[in-house]
SEBA-968596 format. One record per residue: residue number from 1; residue in three letters; x, y, z of N, C-alpha, C, O in turn. Coordinates in steps of 0.1 Angstrom, whole numbers, m for minus. Layout:
# residues N
[nuvo NUM; "ALA"; [X; Y; Z]; [X; Y; Z]; [X; Y; Z]; [X; Y; Z]];
...
This chain:
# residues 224
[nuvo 1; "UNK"; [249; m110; 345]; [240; m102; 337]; [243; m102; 322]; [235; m105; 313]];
[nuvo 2; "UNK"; [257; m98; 321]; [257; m102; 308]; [257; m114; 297]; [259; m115; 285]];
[nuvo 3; "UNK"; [255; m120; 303]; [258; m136; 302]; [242; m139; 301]; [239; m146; 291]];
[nuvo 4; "UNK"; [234; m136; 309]; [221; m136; 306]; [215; m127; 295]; [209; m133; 287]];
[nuvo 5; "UNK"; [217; m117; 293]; [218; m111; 280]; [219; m116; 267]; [211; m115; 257]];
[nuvo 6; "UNK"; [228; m121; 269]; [236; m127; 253]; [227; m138; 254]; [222; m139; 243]];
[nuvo 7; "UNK"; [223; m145; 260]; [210; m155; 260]; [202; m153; 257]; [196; m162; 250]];
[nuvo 8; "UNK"; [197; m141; 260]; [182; m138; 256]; [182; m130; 238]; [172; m129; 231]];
[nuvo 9; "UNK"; [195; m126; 234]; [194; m119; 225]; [198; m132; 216]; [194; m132; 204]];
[nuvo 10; "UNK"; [204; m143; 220]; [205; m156; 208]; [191; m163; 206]; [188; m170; 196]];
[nuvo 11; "UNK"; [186; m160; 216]; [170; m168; 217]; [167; m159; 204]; [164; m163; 193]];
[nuvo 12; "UNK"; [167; m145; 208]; [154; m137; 197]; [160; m139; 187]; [153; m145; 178]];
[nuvo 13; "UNK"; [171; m138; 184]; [183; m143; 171]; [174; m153; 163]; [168; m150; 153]];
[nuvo 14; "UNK"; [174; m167; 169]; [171; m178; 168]; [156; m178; 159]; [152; m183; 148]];
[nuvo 15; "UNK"; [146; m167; 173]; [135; m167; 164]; [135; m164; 154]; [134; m172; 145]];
[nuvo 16; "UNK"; [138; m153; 150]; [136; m141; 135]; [139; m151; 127]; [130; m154; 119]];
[nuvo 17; "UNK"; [151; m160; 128]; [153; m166; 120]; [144; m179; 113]; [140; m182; 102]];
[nuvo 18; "UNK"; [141; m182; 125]; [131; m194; 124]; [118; m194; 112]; [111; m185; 116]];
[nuvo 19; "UNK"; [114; m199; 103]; [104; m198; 91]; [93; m201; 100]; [93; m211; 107]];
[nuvo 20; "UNK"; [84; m193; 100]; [70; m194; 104]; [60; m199; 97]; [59; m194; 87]];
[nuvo 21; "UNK"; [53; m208; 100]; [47; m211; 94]; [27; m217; 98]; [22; m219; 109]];
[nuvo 22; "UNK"; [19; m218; 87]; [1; m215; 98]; [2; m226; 107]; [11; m234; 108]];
[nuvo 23; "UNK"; [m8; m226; 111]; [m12; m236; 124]; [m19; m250; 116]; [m22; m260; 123]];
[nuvo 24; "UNK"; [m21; m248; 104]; [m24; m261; 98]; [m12; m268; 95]; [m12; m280; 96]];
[nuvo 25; "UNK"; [2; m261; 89]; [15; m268; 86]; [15; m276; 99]; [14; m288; 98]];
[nuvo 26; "UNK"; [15; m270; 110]; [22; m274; 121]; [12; m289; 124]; [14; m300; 129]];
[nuvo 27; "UNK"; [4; m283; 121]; [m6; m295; 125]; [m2; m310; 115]; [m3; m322; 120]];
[nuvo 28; "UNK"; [3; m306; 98]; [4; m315; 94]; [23; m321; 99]; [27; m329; 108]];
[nuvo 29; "UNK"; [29; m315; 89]; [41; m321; 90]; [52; m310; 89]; [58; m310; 79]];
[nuvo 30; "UNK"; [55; m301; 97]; [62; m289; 94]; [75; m294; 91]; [80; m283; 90]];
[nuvo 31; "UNK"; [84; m300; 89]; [96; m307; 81]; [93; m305; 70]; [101; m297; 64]];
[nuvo 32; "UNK"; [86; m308; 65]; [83; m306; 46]; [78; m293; 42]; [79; m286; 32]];
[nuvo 33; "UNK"; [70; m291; 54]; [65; m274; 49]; [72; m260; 52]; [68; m249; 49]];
[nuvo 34; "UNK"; [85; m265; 60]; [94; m255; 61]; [104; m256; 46]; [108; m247; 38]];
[nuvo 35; "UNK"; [106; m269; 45]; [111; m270; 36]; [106; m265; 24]; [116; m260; 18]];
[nuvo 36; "UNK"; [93; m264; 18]; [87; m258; 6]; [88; m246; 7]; [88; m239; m3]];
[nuvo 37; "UNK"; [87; m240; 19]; [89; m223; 20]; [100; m218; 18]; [100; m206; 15]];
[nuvo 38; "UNK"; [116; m227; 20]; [125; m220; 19]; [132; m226; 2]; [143; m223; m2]];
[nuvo 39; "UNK"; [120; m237; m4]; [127; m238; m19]; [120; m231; m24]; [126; m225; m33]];
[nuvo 40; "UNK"; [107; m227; m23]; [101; m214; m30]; [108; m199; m33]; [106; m191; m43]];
[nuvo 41; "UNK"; [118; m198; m21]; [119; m187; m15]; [133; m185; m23]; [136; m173; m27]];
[nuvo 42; "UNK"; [141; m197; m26]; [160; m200; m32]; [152; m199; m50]; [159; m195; m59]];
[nuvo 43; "UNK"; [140; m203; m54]; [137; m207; m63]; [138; m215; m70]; [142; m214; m81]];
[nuvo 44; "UNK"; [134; m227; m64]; [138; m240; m64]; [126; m249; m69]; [119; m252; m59]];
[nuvo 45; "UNK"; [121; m253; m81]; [111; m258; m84]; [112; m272; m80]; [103; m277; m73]];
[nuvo 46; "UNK"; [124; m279; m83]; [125; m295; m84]; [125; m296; m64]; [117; m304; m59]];
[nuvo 47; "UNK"; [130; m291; m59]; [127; m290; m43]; [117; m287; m39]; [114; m292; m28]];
[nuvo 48; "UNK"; [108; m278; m47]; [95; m273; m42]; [87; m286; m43]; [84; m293; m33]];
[nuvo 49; "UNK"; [85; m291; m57]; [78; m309; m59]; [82; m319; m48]; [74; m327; m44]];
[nuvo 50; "UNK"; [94; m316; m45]; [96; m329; m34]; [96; m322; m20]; [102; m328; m12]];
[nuvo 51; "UNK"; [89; m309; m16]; [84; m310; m6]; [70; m315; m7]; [64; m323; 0]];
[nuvo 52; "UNK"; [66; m307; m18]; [50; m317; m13]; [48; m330; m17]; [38; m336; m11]];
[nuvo 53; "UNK"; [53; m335; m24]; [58; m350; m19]; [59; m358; m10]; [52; m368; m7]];
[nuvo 54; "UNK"; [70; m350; m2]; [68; m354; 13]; [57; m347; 24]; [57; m348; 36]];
[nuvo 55; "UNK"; [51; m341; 18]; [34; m339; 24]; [34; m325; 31]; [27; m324; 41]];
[nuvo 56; "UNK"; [42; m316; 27]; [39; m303; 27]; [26; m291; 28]; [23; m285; 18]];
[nuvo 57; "UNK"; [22; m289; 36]; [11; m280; 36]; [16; m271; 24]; [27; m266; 23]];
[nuvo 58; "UNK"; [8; m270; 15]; [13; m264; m2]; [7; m250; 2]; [12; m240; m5]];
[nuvo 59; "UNK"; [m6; m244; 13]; [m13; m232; 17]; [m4; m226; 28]; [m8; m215; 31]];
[nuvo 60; "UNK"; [8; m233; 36]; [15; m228; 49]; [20; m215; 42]; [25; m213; 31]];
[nuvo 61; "UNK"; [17; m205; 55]; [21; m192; 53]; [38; m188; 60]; [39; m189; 72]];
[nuvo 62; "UNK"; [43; m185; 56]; [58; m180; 57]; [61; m165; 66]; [55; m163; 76]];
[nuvo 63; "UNK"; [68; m158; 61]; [70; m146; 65]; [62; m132; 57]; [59; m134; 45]];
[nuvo 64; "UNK"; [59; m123; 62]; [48; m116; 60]; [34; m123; 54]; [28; m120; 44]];
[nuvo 65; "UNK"; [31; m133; 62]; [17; m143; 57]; [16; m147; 42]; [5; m149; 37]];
[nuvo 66; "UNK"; [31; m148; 33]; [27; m151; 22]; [29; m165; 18]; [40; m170; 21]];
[nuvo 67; "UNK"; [22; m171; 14]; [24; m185; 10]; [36; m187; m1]; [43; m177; m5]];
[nuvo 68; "UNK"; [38; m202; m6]; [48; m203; m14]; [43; m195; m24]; [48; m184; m27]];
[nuvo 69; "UNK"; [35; m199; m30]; [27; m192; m46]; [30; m182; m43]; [39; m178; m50]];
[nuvo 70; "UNK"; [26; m172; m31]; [29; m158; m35]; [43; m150; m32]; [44; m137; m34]];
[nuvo 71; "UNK"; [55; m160; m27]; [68; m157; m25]; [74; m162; m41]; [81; m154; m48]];
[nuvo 72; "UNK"; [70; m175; m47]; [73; m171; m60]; [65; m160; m72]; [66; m160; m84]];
[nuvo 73; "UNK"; [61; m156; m68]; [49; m146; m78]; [58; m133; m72]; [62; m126; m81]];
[nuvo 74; "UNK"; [63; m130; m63]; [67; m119; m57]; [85; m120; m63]; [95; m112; m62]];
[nuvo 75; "UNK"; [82; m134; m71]; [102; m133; m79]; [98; m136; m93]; [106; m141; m101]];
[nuvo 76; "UNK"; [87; m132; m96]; [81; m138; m106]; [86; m149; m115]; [89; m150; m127]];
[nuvo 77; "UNK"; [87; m159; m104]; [91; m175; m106]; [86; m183; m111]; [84; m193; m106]];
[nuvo 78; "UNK"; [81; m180; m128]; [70; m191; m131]; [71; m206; m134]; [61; m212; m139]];
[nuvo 79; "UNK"; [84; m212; m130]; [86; m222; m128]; [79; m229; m118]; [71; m239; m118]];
[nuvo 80; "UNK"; [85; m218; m109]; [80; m225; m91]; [65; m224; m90]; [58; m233; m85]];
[nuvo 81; "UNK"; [61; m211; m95]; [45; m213; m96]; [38; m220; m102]; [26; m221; m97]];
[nuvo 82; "UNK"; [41; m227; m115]; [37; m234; m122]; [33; m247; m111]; [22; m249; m106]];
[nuvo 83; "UNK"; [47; m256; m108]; [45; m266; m98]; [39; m266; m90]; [34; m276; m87]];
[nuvo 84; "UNK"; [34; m252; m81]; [28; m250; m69]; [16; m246; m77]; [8; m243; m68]];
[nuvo 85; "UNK"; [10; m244; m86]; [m8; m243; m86]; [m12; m255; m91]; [m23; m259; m88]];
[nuvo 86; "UNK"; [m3; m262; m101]; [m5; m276; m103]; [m8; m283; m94]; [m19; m289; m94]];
[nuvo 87; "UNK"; [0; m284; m84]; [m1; m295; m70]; [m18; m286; m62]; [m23; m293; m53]];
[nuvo 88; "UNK"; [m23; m276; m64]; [m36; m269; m59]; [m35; m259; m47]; [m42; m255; m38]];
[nuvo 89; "UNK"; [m17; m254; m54]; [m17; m243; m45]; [m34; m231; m48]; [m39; m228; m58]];
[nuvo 90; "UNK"; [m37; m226; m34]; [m45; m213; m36]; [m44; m198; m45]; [m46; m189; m37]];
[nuvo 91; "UNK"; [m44; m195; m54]; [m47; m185; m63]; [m46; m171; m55]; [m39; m160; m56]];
[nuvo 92; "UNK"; [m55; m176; m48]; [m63; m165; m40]; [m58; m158; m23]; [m58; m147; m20]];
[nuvo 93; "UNK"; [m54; m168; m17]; [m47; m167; m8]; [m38; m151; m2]; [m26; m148; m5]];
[nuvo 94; "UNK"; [m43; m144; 4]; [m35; m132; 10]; [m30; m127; 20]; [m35; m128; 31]];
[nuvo 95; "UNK"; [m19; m119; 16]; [m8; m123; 28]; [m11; m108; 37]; [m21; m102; 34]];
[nuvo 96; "UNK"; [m2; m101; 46]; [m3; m92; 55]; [m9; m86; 48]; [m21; m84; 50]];
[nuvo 97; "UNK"; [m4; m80; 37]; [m7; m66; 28]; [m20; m66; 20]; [m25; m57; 12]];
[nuvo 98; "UNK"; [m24; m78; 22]; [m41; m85; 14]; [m34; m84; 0]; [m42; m78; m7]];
[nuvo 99; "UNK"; [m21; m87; m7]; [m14; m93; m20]; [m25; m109; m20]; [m31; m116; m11]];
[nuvo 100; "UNK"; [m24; m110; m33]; [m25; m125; m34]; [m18; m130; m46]; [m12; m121; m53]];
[nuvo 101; "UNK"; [m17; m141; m49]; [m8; m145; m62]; [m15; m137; m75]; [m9; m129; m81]];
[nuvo 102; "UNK"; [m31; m142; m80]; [m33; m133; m85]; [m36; m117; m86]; [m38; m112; m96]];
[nuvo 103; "UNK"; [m36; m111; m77]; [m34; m97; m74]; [m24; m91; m73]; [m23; m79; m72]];
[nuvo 104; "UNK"; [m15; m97; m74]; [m2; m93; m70]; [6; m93; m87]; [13; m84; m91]];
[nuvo 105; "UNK"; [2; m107; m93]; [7; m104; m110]; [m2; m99; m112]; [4; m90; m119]];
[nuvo 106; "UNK"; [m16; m96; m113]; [m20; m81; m121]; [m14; m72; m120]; [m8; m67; m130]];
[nuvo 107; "UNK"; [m12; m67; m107]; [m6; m53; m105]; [6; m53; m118]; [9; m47; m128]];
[nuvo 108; "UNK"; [12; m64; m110]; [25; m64; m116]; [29; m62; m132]; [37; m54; m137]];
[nuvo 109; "UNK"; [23; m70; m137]; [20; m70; m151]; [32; m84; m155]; [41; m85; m163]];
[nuvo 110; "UNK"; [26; m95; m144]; [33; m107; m147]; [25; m116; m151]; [19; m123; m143]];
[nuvo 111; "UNK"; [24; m118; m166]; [14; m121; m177]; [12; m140; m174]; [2; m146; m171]];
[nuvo 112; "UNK"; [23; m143; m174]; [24; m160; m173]; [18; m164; m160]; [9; m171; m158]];
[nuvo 113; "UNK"; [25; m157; m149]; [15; m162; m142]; [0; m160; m136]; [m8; m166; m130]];
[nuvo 114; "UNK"; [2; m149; m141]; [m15; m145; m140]; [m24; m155; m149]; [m36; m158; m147]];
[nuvo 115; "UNK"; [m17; m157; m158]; [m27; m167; m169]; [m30; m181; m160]; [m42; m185; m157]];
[nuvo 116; "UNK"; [m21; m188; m156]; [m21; m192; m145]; [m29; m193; m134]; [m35; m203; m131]];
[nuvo 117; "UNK"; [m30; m184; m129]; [m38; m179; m118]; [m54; m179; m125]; [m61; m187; m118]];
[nuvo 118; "UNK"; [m61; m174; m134]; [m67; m176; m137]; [m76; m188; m143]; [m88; m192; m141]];
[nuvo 119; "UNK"; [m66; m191; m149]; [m70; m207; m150]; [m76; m216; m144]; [m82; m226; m148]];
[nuvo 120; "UNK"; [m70; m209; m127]; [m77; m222; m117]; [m79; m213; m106]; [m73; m213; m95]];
[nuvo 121; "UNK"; [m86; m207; m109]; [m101; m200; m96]; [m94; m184; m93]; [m94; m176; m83]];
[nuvo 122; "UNK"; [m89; m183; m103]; [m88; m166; m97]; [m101; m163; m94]; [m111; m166; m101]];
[nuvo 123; "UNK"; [m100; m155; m79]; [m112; m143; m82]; [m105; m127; m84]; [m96; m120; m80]];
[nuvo 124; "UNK"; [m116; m130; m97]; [m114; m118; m103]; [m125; m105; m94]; [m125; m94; m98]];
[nuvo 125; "UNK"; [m129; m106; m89]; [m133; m97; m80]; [m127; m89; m68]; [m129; m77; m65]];
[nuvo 126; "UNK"; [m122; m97; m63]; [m111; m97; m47]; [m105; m85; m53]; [m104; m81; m64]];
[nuvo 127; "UNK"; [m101; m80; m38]; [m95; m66; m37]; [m82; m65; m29]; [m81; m72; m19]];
[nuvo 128; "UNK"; [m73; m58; m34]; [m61; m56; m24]; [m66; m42; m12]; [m77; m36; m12]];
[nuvo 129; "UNK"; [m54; m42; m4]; [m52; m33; 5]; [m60; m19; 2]; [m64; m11; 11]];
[nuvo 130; "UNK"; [m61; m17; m10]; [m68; m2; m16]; [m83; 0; m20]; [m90; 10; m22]];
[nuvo 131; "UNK"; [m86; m17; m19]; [m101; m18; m22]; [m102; m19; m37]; [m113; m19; m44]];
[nuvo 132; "UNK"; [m88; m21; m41]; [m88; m24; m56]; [m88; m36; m65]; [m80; m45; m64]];
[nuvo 133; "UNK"; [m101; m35; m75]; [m94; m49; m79]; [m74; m50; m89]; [m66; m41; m93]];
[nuvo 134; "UNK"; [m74; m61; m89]; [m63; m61; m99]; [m62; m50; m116]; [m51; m49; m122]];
[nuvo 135; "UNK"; [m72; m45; m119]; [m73; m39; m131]; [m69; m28; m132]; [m64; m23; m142]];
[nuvo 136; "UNK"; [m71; m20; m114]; [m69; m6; m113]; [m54; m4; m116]; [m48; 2; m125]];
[nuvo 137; "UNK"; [m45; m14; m100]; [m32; m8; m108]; [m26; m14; m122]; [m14; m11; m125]];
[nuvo 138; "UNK"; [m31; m20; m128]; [m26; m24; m138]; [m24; m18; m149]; [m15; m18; m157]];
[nuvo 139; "UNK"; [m39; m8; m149]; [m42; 2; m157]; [m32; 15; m151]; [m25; 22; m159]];
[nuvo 140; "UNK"; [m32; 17; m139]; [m21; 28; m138]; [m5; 27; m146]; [1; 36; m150]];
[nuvo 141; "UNK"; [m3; 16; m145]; [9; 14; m151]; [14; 8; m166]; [25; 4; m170]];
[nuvo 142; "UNK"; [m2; 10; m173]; [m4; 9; m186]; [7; m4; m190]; [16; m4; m197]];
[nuvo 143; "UNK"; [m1; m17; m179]; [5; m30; m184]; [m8; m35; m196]; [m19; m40; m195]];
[nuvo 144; "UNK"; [m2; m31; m208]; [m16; m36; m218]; [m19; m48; m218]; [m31; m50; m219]];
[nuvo 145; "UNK"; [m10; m58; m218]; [m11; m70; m220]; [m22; m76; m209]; [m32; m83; m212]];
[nuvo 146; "UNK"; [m17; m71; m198]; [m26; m76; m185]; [m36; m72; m185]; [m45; m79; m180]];
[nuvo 147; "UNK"; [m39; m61; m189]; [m54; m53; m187]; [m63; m61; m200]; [m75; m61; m199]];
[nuvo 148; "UNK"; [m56; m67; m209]; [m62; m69; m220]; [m69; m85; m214]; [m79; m91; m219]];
[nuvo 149; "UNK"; [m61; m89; m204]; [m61; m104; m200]; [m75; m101; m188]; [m86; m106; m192]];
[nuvo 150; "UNK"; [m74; m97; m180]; [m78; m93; m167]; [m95; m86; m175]; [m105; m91; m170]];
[nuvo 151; "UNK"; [m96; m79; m183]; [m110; m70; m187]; [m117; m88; m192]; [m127; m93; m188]];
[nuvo 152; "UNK"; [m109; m95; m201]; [m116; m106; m212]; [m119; m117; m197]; [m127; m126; m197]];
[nuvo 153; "UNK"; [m114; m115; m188]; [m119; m122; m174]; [m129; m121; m171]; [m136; m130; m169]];
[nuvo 154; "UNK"; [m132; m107; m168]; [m147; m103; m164]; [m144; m94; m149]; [m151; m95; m139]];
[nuvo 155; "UNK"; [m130; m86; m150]; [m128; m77; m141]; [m139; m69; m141]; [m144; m69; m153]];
[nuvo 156; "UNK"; [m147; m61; m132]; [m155; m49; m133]; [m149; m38; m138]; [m140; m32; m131]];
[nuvo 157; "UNK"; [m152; m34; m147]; [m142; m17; m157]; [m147; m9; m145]; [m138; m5; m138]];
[nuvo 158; "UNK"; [m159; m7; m141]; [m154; 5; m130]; [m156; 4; m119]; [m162; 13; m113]];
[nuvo 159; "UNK"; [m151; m7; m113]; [m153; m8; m95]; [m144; 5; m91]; [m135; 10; m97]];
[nuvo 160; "UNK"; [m147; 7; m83]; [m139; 20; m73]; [m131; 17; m60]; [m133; 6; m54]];
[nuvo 161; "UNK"; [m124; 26; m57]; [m111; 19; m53]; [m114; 27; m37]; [m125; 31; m36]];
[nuvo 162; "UNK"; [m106; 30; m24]; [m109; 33; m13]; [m105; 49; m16]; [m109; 58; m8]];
[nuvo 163; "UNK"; [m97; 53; m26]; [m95; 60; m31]; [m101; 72; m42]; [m97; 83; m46]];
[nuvo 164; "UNK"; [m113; 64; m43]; [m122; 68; m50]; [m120; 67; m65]; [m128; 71; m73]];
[nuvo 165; "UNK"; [m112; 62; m67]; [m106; 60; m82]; [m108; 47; m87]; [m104; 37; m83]];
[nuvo 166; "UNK"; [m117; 49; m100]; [m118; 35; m110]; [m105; 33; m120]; [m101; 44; m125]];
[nuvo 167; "UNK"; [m101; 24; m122]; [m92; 19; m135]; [m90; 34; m143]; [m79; 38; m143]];
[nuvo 168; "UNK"; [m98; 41; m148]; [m99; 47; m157]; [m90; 59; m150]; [m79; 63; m153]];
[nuvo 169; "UNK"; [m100; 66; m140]; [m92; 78; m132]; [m79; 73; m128]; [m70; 77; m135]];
[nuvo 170; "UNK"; [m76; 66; m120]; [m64; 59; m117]; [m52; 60; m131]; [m41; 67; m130]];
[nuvo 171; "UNK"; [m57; 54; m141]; [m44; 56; m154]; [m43; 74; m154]; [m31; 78; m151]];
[nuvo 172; "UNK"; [m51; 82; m156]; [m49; 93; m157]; [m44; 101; m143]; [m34; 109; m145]];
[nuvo 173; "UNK"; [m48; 101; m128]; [m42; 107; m120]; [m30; 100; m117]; [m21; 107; m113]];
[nuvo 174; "UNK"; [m27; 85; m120]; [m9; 85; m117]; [m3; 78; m131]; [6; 69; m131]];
[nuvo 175; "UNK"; [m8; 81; m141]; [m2; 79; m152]; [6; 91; m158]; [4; 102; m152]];
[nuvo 176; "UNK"; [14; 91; m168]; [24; 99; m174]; [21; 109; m190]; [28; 118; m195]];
[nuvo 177; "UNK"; [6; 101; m193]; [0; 107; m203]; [5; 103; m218]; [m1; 107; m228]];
[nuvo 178; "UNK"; [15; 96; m216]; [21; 91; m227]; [16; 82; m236]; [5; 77; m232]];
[nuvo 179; "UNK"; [21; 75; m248]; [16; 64; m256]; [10; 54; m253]; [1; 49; m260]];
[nuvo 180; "UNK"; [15; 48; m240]; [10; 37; m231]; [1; 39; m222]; [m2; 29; m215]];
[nuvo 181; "UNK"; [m4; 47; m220]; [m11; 56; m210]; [m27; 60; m217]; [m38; 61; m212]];
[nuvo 182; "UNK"; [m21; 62; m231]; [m36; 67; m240]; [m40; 53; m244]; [m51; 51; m248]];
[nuvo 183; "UNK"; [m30; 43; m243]; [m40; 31; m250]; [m44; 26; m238]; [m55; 19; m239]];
[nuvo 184; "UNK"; [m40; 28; m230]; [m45; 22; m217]; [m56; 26; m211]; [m61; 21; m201]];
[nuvo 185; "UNK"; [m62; 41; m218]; [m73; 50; m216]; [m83; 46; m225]; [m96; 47; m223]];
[nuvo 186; "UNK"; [m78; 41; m238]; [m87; 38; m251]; [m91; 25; m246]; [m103; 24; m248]];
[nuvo 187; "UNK"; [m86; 15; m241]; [m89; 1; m242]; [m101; m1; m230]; [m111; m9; m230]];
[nuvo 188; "UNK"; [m98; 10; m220]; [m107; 10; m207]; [m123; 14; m216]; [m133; 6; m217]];
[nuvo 189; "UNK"; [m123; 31; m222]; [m134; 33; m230]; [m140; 21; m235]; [m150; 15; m232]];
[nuvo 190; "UNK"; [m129; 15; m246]; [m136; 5; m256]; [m141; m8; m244]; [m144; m18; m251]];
[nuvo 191; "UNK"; [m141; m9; m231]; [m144; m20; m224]; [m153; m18; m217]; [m157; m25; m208]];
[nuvo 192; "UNK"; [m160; m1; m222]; [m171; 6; m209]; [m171; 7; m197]; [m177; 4; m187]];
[nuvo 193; "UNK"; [m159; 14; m201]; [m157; 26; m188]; [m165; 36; m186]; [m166; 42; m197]];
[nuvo 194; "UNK"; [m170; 40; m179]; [m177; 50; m179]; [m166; 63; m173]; [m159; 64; m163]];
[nuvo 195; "UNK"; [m171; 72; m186]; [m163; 89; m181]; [m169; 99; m171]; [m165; 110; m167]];
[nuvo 196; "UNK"; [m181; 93; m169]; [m188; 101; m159]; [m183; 99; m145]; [m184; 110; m138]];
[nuvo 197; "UNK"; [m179; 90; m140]; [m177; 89; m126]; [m167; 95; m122]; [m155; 94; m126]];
[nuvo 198; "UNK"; [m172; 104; m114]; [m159; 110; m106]; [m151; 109; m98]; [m152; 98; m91]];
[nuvo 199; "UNK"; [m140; 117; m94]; [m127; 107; m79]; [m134; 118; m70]; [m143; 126; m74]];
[nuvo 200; "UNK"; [m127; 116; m56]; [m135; 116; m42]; [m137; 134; m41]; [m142; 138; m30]];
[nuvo 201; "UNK"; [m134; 141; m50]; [m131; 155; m52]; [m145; 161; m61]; [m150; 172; m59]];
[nuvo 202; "UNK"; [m150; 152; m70]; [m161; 156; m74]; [m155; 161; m92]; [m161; 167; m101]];
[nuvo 203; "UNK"; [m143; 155; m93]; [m136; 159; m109]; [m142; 147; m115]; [m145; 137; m109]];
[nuvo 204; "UNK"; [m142; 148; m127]; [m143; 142; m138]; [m131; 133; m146]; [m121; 140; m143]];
[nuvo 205; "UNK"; [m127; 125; m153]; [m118; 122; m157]; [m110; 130; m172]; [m98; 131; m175]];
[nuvo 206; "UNK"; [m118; 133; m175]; [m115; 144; m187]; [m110; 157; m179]; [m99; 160; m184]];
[nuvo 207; "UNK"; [m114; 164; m170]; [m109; 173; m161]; [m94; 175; m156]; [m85; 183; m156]];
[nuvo 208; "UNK"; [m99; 157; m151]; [m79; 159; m150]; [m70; 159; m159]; [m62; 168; m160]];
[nuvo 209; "UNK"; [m72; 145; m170]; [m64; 149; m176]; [m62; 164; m186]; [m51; 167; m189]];
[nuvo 210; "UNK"; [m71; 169; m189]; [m72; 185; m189]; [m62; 188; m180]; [m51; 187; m185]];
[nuvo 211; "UNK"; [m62; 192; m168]; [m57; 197; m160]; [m42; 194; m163]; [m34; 203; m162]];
[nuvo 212; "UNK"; [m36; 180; m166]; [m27; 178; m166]; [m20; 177; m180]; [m11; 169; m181]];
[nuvo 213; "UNK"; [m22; 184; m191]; [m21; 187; m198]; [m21; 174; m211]; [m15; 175; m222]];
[nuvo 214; "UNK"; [m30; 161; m206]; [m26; 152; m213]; [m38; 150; m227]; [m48; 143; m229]];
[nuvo 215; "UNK"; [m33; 159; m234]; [m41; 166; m245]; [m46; 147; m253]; [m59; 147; m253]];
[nuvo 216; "UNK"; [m44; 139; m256]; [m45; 128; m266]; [m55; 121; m255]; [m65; 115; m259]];
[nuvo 217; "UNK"; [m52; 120; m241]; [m66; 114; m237]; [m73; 123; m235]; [m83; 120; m241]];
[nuvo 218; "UNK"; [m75; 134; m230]; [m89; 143; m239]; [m94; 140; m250]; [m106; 138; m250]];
[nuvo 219; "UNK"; [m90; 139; m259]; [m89; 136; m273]; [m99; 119; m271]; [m111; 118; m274]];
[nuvo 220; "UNK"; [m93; 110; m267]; [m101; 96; m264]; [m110; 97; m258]; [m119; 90; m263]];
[nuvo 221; "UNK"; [m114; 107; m243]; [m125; 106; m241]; [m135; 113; m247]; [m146; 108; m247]];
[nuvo 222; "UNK"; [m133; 125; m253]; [m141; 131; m263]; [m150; 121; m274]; [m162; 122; m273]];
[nuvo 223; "UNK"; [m143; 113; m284]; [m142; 104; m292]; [m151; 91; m283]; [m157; 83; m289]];
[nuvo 224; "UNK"; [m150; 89; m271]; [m156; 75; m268]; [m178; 78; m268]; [m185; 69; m266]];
């Protein structure tokens, strides 16, 4: 019995370990496309090229359904990503959590490769897990650079989120109210946001920040 045991637990051992990968790698040549998942993964550009070289599914999904692109975007590897959108990795591609390479550097506020991503077919529309596009959290975390990148795209200033929150309410209910926070309120105004839309409560965005004492974006939306 125990001897059977220890068998069955080296087997599962074995799996977990094992790189997973979609049903198209397997179809093509899974030797090279395990291989690109685990140079993606060490951060390995010059290995990443010579898996797909040797004919690598460049779209095979890995562990939590993320492809290479979005295992290097998730180390913000812009080496590795570089080679992997060049060769025509997917942009867009999303993994368990509906991340995608571009969704995943908006949020983030990982400028290079988002530039990147855009370049070759972001959709700027697509939504994460929250029903958000990339602008919302970007703006919560008053990445200006990105928001500045992401608005000149043609993000929607006020799609709304599953949360009920546009870009705009979003910076103000989980922002800090601070210097980066009011430009990140001013840039949204100056991009036509609208202040009228309310979160799932029926408040206003002036309201809250009212509420939360963040007197200088009062101050911006009054002024817009």
């Amino acid at each position: 019995m125990l001897a059977a045991g220890a068998a069955v637990a080296a087997t599962a051992f074995l799996a977990a370990c094992t790189v997973s990968v979609s049903p198209r790698s397997a179809a093509s040549s899974s030797a090279p496309t395990a291989a690109l998942l685990r140079a993606a993964a060490a951060g390995d550009p010059v290995a990443v090229q010579q898996a797909i070289d040797a004919g690598a599914d460049i779209d095979a999904r890995g562990r939590h359904g993320r492809t290479a692109l979005l295992t290097a975007t998730h180390a913000a590897d812009v080496d590795t990503a570089r080679v992997l959108i060049a060769a025509g990795a997917d942009v867009n591609l999303q993994d368990d959590i509906l991340d995608s390479p571009y969704l995943y550097a908006g949020a983030e506020g990982l400028d290079d490769i988002l530039r990147l991503t855009l370049d070759h077919g972001a959709d700027v529309r697509s939504t994460n897990r929250y029903g958000g596009t990339a602008l919302i959290p970007a703006s919560e975390r008053a990445h200006l650079s990105t928001m500045r990148m992401l608005l000149d795209a043609g993000v929607p200033v006020d799609h709304v989120n599953r949360l009920h929150w546009t870009a705009l309410l979003e910076a103000i209910v989980l922002g800090d109210g601070g210097p980066d926070h009011v430009a990140a309120v001013r840039m949204l105004l100056a991009a036509g946001a609208d202040p009228g839309i309310r979160d799932g409560e029926g408040r206003l965005p002036r309201e809250l920040a009212a509420a939360r004492g963040f007197t200088d974006i009062v101050a911006a939306i009054d002024a817009a």
